[in-house]
N, C-alpha and C positions, 0 to 999 in steps of 0.2 A: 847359207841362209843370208837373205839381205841385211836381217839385224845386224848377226856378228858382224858382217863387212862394214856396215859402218859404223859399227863401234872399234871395229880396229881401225879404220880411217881415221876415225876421232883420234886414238892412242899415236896413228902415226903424223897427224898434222901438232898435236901435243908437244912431240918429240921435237919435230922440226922448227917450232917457237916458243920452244921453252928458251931460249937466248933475248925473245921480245916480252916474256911473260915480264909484267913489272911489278906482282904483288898488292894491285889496286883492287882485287876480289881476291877470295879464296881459291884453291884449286879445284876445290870442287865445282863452283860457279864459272869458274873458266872452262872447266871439262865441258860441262854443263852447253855452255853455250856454245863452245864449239861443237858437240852431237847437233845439239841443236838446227844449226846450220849445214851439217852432213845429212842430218835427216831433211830438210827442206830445198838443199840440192836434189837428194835422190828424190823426191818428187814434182820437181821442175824438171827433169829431165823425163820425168814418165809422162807427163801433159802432154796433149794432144788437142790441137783444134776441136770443139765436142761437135760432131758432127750427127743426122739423123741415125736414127734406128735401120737395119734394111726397112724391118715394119712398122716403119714409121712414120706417117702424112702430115701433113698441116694441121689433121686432127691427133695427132699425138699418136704414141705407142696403142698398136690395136686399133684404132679410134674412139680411143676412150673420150675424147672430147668433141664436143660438136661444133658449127660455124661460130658462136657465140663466147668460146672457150669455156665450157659449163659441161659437166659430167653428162655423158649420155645417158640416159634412162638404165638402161641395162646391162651397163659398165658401169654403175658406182658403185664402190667400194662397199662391203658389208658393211653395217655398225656395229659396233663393237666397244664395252668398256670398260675401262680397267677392273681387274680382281680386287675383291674388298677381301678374300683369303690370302692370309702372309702365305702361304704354301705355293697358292696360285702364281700371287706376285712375282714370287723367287720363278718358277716356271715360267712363267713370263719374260722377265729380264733377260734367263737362262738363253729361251729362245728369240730372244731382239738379240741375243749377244752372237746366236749362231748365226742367225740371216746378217748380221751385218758381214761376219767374217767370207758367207758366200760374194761381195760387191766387190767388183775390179779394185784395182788398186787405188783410183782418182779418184772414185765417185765414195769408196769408205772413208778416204782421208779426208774430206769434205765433212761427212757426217760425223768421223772421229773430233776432228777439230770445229765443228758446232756444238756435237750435243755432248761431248765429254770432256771435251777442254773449255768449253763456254767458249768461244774465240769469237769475235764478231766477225760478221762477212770482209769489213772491209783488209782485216787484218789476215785473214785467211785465204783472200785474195793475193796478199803482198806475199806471203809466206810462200804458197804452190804456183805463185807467176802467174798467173789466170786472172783472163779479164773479170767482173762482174756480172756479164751473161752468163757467163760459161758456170759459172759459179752457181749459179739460181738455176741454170737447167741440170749440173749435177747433183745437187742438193733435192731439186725435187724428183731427177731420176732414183736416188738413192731414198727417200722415203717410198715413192709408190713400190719400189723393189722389196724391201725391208717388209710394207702391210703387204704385198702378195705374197710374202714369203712365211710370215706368220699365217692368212688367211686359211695359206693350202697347207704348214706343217702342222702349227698348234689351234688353230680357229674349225677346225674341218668337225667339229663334236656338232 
């Protein structure tokens, strides 16, 4: 599993500067930031130029958008909003937790590091090596992903 791996990485780069560790943070905070860093390599290494969809034209995936970049009539998105039932809610979140887990590796780590680590764009940029296109077209491929994914598992009532 990629976790373990790079938490064993972590334990083995540990190892190998513990002779530079100088005691200026805790070890914890030093563990800390070295994951840190193995975890932000192993997704600079999974980046990829973001290139088109097969199905995808100048009007966006599908053609959801038109000449104007403005929703097509009969490709926008349902409306939909939020449960005022705590039951619902929790079923809700449930299922935003599952559709995110379906998003490739790049396009989650993006939404991971927006919507649950609060990260700003430009810091999340720096983090996964990615210019700031790349970054806005995976962030909004991974929302329109995430509402069709809720639309057709939990929206379908």
């Amino acid at each position: 599993m990629v976790a373990e791996d790079i938490v064993q990485d972590t334990f083995l780069s540990a190892l190998k500067g513990l002779a530079a560790f100088k005691g200026e943070a805790s070890e914890k905070n030093w563990l800390f930031a070295i994951l840190r860093n193995k975890i932000a390599d192993h997704y600079r290494g999974l980046r990829t130029e973001i290139l088109p969809l097969e199905n995808e034209g100048p009007e966006g995936p599908d053609g959801r958008f038109g000449e104007d970049g403005m929703w097509r009539k009969n490709r926008r998105p349902k409306p939909w909003a939020e449960p005022d039932n705590p039951m619902e809610h929790k079923e809700m979140q449930r299922m935003i937790d599952w559709c995110k887990e379906h998003l490739k590796a790049l396009p989650k780590m993006v939404f991971i590091l927006k919507y649950l680590e609060e990260k700003d764009s430009e810091e999340i940029c720096k983090v996964l090596g990615i210019k700031p296109t790349n970054y806005w077209v995976l962030i909004h491929r991974a929302r329109l992903q995430i509402r069709e994914c809720l639309e057709k598992h939990w929206l379908k009532k």
